[in-house]
C-alpha positions in Angstrom: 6.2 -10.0 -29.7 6.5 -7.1 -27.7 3.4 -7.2 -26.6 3.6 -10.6 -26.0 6.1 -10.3 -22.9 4.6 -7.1 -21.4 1.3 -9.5 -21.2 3.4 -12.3 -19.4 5.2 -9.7 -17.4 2.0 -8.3 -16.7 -0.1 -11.6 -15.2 2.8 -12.0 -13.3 2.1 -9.7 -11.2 0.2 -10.8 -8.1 -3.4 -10.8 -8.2 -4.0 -7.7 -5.5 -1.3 -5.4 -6.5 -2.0 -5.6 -10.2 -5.8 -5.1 -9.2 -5.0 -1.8 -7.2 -2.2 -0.3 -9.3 -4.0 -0.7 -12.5 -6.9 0.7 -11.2 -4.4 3.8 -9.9 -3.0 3.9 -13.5 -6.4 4.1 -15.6 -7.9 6.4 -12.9 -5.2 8.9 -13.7 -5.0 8.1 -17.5 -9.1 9.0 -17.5 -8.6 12.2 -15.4 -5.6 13.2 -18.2 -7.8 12.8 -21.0 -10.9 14.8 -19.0 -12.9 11.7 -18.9 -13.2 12.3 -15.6 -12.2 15.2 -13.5 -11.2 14.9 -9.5 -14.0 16.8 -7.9 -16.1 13.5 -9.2 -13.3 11.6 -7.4 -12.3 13.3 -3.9 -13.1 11.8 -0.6 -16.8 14.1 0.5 -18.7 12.6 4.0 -21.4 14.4 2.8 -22.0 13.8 -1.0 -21.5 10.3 0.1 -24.1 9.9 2.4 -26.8 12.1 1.4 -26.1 11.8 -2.4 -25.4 8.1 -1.9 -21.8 8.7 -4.0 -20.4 5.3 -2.5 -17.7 5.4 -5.2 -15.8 8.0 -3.5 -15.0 5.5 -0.9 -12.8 3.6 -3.2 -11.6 6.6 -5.8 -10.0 8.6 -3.3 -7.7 6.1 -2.9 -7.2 6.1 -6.6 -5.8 9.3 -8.2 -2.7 10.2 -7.2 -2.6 14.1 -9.0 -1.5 15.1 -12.8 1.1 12.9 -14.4 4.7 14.0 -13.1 7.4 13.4 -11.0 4.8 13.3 -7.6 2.4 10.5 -9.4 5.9 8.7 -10.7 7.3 8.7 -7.3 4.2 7.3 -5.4 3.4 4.6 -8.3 6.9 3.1 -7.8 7.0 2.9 -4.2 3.4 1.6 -4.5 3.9 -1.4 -6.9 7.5 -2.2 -5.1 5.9 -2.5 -1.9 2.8 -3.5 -2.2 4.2 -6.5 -4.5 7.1 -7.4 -2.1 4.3 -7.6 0.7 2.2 -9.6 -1.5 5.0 -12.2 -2.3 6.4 -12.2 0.8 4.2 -12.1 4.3 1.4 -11.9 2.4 2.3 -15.3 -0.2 -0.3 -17.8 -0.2 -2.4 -15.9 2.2 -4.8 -13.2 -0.5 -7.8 -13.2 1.7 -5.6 -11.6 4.6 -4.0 -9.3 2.2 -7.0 -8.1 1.1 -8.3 -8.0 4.2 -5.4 -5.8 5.2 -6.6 -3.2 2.7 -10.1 -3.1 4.1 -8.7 -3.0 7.4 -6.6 0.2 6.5 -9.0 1.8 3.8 -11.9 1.9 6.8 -9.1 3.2 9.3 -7.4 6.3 7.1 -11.3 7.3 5.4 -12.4 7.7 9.5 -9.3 9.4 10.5 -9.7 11.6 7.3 -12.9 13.0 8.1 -11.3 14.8 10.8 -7.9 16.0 8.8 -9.9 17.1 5.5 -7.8 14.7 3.7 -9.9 14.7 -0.1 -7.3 11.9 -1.4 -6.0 8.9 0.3 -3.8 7.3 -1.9 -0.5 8.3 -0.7 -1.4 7.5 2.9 -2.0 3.6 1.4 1.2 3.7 0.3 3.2 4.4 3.2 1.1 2.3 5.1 2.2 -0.7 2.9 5.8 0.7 3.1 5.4 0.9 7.1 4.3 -3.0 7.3 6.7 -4.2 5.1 9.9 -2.4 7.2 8.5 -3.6 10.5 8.6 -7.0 8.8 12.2 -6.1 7.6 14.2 -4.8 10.7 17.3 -6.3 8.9 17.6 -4.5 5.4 19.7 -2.2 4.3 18.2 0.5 2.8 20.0 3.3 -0.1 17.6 5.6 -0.8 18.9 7.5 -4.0 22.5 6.9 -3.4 23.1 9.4 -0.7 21.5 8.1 2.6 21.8 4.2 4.2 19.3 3.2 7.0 17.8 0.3 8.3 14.4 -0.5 6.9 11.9 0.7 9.4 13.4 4.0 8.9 11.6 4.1 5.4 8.9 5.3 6.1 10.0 8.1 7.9 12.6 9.1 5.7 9.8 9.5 2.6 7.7 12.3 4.8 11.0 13.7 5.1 11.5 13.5 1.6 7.7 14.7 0.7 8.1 18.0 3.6 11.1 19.0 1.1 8.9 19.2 -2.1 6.5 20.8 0.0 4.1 18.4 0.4 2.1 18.2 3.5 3.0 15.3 5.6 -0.4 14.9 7.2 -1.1 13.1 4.7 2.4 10.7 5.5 1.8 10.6 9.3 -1.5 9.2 8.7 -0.7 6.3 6.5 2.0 5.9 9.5 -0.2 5.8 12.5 -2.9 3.0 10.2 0.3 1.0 9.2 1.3 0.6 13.3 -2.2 0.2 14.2 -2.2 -2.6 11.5 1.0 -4.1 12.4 0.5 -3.6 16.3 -2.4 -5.4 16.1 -1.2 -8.3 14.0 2.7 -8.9 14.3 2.8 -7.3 18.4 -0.4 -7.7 20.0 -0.7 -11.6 19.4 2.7 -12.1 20.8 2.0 -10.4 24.2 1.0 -11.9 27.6 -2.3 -11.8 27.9 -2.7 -10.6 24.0 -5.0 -12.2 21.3 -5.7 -12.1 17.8 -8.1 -9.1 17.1 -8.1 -8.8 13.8 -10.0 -11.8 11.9 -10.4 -12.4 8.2 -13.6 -12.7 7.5 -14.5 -16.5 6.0 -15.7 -14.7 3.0 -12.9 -13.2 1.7 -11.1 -16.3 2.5 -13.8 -18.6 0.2 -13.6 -15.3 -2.3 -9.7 -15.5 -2.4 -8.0 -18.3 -1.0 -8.5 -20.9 -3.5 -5.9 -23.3 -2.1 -5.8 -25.0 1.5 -2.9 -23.1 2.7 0.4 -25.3 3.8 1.1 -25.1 7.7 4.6 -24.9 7.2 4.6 -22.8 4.9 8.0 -20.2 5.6 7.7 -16.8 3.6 11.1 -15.5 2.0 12.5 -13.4 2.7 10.9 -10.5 0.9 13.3 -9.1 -2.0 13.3 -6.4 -4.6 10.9 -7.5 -7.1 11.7 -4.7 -9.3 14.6 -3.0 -10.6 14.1 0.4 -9.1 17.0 2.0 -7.6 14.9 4.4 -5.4 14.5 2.5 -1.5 17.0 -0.1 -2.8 17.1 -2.9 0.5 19.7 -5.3 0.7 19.3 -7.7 3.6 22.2 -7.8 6.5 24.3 -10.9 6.0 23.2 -11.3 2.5 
C-alpha cells in the first residue's frame, strides 16, 4: 500500500524534474555503494575529448558530494524549484524547458573550463532558483525562519548561505551569471526596442517533447510551493 502512493506520488512528478533528480539521486546512491567513484564522474576537457569520455558532460551535473547535510540541502532546493518552474512558466511548454537545460548545461561546462569547476550541479541549481525569482518579483520569501526578502533575492541569499559553510561561491556566481544570461535573453531581450527572440527551441525537441498542440491562451499560475519544505518558503504579496 505504501508503496503504492509513493509510486503515484512519484509519476506525479513532472516529466523533466523527475528525469534529472532521479538521475542525481541513483548517481550518488551508486557512488555510496563504490559502484562508481567521482574521478569516473568529474567534468575533464581533456579525457573528454581525447579519450572520447562524452559522459562526463552529463555526470558532472550529476553528483552532488557524500550523503549529508550539503547533498540534502541542494536536492531540496533542486526538486522545489525545478518542479515549481516546470508547473509554472514552464507548464505545457517541455520542449522549452528542456531546452532551457541545454541552453544552461552548454553555457556553465564553457564557462567552467576556465574556473576548474569538476562538478556542476550546484551551479544548475541556482540557475533554476535565479529564473524562477526573476519570474517571481512578488513573493515573499522566509528562509529558515530568521530572514524575509523578496524572491529575486534568493539566489543571492543561498551563496551567502554556502560562503558560511565554507563553500566556494564560484561555483554559486556561476549558476548566477547562466541563469541572467538565460532569463535576459528570454524574459528581457524580447521585450526591448529593437530586441528579438534569440533563443529558439529547436523543432526537435518540440516533436521529441511536446506531444500536445499547446493552447494560445494558455495563462501559467502562479507558481506555488509544490512541496512542503520550510527552507525558501515563498508566499506571494496580496495572497
Amino acid at each position: 500500500m505504501a508503496y503504492q502512493t509513493f509510486q503515484q506520488e512519484y509519476l506525479q512528478i513532472p516529466v523533466v524534474t523527475r528525469t534529472y533528480t532521479t538521475a542525481c539521486v541513483l548517481t550518488t546512491a551508486a557512488v555510496q555503494l563504490e559502484l562508481i567513484t567521482p574521478f569516473q564522474l568529474y567534468f575533464n576537457p581533456d579525457l573528454i575529448l581525447k579519450h572520447y569520455q562524452v559522459w562526463r558532460l552529463v555526470t558532472n551535473f550529476l553528483f552532488f558530494g557524500p550523503v549529508g547535510f550539503n547533498f540534502l540541502f541542494n536536492m531540496i532546493f533542486l526538486y522545489r524549484y525545478c518542479r515549481m518552474l516546470e508547473e509554472g512558466s514552464f507548464r505545457g511548454r517541455t520542449a522549452d524547458f528542456v531546452f532551457m537545460f541545454l541552453f544552461g548545461g552548454l553555457l556553465m561546462t564553457i564557462f567552467g573550463m576556465f574556473v576548474s569547476l569538476v562538478f556542476l550541479g550546484q551551479a544548475f541549481t541556482i540557475m533554476l532558483v535565479y529564473v524562477w525569482s526573476r519570474r517571481n518579483p512578488n513573493v515573499r520569501m522566509n528562509f529558515f525562519g530568521l530572514l524575509n526578502f523578496q524572491a529575486p533575492f534568493l539566489p543571492w541569499v543561498l551563496m551567502g548561505f554556502s560562503l558560511l559553510l565554507g563553500n566556494s561561491i564560484i561555483v554559486d556566481l556561476l549558476g548566477i551569471a547562466v541563469g541572467h544570461v538565460y532569463f535576459f535573453l528570454e524574459d528581457v531581450f524580447p521585450n526591448q526596442p529593437g530586441g528579438g527572440r534569440w533563443l529558439r527551441t529547436p523543432s526537435f525537441l518540440k516533436m521529441l517533447f511536446d506531444t500536445a498542440e499547446e493552447d494560445p491562451n494558455y495563462n501559467p499560475l502562479p507558481e506555488e510551493r509544490p512541496g512542503g519544505f520550510p527552507w525558501g518558503e515563498g508566499q506571494r504579496l496580496g495572497g
